[in-house]
C-alpha positions, 0 to 999 in steps of 0.5 A, a space after each residue: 880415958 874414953 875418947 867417945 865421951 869427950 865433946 869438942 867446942 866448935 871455935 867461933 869464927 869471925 867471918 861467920 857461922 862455920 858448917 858443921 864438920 861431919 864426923 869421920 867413919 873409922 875402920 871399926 864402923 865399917 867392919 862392924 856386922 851392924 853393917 854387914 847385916 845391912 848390906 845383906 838386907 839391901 841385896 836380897 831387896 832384888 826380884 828373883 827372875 827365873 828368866 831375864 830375857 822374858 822378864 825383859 821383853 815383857 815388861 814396858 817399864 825402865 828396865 833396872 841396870 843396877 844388877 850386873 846379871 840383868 845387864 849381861 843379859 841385855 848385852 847378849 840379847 843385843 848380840 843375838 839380835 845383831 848376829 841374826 840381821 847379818 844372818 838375814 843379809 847373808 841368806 838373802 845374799 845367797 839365795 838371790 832370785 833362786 825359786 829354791 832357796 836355803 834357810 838359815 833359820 836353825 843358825 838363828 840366836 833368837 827365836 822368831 816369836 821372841 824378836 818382838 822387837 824387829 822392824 817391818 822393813 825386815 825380812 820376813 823369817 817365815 817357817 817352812 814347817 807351818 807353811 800355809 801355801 804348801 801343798 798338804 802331802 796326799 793320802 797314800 792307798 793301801 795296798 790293797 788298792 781301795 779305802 773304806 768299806 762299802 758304799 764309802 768305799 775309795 779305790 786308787 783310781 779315784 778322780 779327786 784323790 788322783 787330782 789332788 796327787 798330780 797337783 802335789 807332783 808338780 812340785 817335783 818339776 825343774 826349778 826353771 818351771 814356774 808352777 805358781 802358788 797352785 800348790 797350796 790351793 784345793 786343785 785337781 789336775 786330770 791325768 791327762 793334763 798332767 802327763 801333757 805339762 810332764 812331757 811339755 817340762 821334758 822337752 823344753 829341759 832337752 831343748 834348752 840343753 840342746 841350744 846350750 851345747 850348740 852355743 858352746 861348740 859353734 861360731 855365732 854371730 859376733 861371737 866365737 866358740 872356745 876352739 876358734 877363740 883359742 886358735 885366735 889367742 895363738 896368733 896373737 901369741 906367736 906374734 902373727 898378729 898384734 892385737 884383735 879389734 873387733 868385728 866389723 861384718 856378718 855374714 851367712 858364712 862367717 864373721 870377719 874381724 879387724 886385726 892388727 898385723 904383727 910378723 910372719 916368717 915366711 912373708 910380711 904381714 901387712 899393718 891391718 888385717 881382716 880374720 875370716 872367721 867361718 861359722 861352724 854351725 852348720 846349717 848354712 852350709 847344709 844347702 851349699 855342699 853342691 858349691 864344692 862336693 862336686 867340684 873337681 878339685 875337692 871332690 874326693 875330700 868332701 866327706 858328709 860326714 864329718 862336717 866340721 872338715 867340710 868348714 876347713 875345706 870351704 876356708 880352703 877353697 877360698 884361699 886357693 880361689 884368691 890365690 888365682 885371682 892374685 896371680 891374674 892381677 884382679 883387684 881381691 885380699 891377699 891371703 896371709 894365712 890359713 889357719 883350720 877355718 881361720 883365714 887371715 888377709 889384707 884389710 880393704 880400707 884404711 884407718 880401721 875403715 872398711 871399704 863401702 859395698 858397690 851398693 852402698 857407695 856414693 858415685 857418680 854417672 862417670 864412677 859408675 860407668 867406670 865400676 861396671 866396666 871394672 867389673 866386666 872386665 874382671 868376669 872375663 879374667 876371671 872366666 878366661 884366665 883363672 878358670 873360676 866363676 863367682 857363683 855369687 856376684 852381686 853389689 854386696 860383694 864388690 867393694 869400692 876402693 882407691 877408685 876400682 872394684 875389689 872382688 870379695 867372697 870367693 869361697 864358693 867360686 867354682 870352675 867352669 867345668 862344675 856340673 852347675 857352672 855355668 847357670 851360676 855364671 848366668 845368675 851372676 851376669 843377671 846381679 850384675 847386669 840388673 845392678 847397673 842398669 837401675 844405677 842409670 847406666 847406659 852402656 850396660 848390656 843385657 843378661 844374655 849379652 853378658 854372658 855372651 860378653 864373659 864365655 864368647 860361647 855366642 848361645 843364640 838369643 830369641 826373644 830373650 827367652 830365658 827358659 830357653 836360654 838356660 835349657 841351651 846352658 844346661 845342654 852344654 853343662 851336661 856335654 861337658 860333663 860327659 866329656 870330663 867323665 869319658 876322660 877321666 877327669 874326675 879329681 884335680 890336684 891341689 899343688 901346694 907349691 902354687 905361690 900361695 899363703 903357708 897352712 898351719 897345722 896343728 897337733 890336733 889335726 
């Protein structure tokens, strides 16, 4: 019996009209190929594009996402999009505030034309090869040396073809040479201009190496070049000192820094240390060699020509110098090591605080009268019985501490029989003799009456001449350099037996 035929009577219900029940599709319908026909008809309905990702950015109306081709495409367009802002945010990383930056435009998904949709706030992708600031690239001559034939003729000397050359050859200069947006622009620059910003280039490339080296291989102010940080680092390492502060002076010769004091084999290091550390830039020392190429003792040592020996040296004659004055009882640092131009001593202060300059301390009437007497007291041990002369005395090498004046800064301390010793002497006695006096004491003595005082060499004062005073000094400078050279004396043995601080040497030296 045919089952399409029948007809179902719906029951009544008694709780109302009932829905219409909705027939089932059975497997047969959807097999059918009145379905399939339609299915087919549906999908050909869609647009054929021939490029998606035009079609998209092209067209403002809802962008239809039923096709699974057309939302592939959108995806990858989104993709691209995100690979190109990190691709901005890394070249721009890179390049920083380089006058020569590198482009990452060829790595680039999306062509610059086609974002469209990218924000103002974004980096511009400007494209070098449609550059309007570059600068157009001049007309080569022939080599036959002109262009153009009779009147319209243009040889290679011509001022505007030449002008036009040196304006696009500025672009050839270092990158540290800011040459402006001149480039793009109808300049003309002479030959002469041009040769002068050349050479200006050259030498400012030269200079600024030469500062560079200088930098590196000298001790500037507050800082220390690579060799001196080393022998630093070493001290530390071996236990010689415990820990470096900081500096706590500058000065024309050397930095002094602050330590703490570690062991030593040979004797104890004390708690707080200072390292004297010479400057080896040279050119402080370039008017100073007369301090020690002609001092006895280090007269066939001092060697012109090579000047970073002459720094050691100088460190040198300050250790040997404190030594004298430590075995004379006279208020200075003691010497803990010598170390090339590194010279390490006792710390004068406490609690990390250097003693006040004589300049700068605040005393009384009484403190002062004491201070200057400390301080003649000191000129003549030091004269009499350690044979040296400050050559540098004033209130910015004195320091005042536990109630008495401590003598610093000796290394250009020379002997009395140096050829300038005693006009030294003289210079020190007028710093001294003109500091006190300022300071209202009373009982300060005059220049010539200092000196007198120091030497007992009792020169005769008239009218306080001092230009006569000096010719009398200079007279007895060469009388004793006569004498010294009729004897022989020409070169004084430095015994290293004296009782002074152990020198270390390296493998280097």
């Amino acid at each position: 019996m045919d089952q399409t035929g029948l007809t179902t009577e719906t029951p009544k219900s008694p709780w109302g009209v009932v829905a219409p029940v909705v027939p089932s599709c059975s497997l047969t319908d959807v097999m059918s190929e009145q379905l399939a026909r339609q299915l087919e008809d549906e999908d050909s309905s869609f647009p054929t594009l021939s490029d998606p990702s035009a079609e998209l950015f092209l067209s403002t109306e809802e962008t239809d996402t039923t096709s699974d081709l057309m939302l592939a495409k959108m995806l990858q367009m989104q993709y691209d999009r995100e690979f190109d802002t990190q691709l901005r945010r890394e070249e721009k990383k890179f390049n920083g505030d380089s006058k020569v930056s590198i482009s990452f435009e060829n790595y680039r998904m999306v062509h610059p034309y086609e974002d469209s949709g990218s924000s103002e706030d974004e980096v511009d992708w400007q494209d070098t090869r449609h550059d309007p600031y570059k600068a157009d690239k001049p007309q080569t001559t022939p080599r036959r040396g002109f262009t153009g034939k009779g009147k319209n003729i243009t040889t290679k000397h011509d001022e505007v073809m030449c002008g036009r050359k040196n304006t696009a050859r500025m672009d050839n200069f270092a990158p540290e040479v800011h040459v402006g947006d001149g480039l793009g622009m109808d300049l003309r620059l002479s030959n002469q201009v041009f040769n002068s910003l050349k050479q200006h280039c050259y030498s400012e490339q030269r200079r600024s190496a030469r500062l560079h080296e200088k930098k590196e291989h000298s001790t500037a102010e507050q800082a220390v070049d690579p060799r001196t940080r080393l022998l630093m680092y070493k001290m530390v390492n071996a236990g010689t000192l415990d820990s470096i502060n900081g500096c706590i002076s500058t000065g024309k010769e050397a930095v002094v820094f602050h330590a703490n004091g570690g062991s030593l084999e040979e004797q104890p290091v004390p708690e707080e240390v200072v390292l004297k550390v010479f400057k080896t830039t040279l050119n402080e020392f370039k008017n100073r060699d007369r301090y020690i190429k002609d001092d006895y003792r280090f007269k066939e040592r001092f060697s012109k020509l090579n000047p970073r020996k002459v720094i050691r040296l100088w460190a040198e004659k300050e250790m040997h110098n404190l030594t004298r004055m430590k075995k004379a009882d006279i208020p200075c640092p003691e010497v803990v090591l010598l170390k090339k131009h590194i010279l390490v001593m006792s710390f004068i202060g406490r609690d990390h605080v250097p003693a006040p300059k004589l300049k700068e301390a605040m005393l009384g009437p009484e403190d002062m009268k004491t201070a200057y007497y400390q301080v003649l007291h000191m000129m003549q041990q030091l004269y009499q019985e350690c044979n040296l002369v400050h050559a540098d005395l004033s209130e910015y090498n004195m320091l005042w501490h536990d109630g008495k004046v401590w003598l610093i800064d000796v290394s250009q301390s020379v002997e009395p029989t140096h050829p300038h010793g005693l006009e030294f002497l003289f210079r020190d006695c007028r710093n001294v003799s003109t500091f006190f006096q300022k300071r209202g004491v009373s009982e300060a003595m005059s220049v010539y009456d200092l000196f007198n005082a120091v030497t007992e060499l009792n020169i005769p004062v008239s009218g306080e001449d001092e230009a006569e005073f000096i010719a009398q000094i200079e007279v007895l400078e060469k009388r004793n350099e006569d004498h010294i050279q009729r004897r022989g004396k020409k070169v004084f043995p430095v015994s290293v037996n004296d009782g002074g601080p152990p020198l270390k040497h390296d493998a280097d030296d």
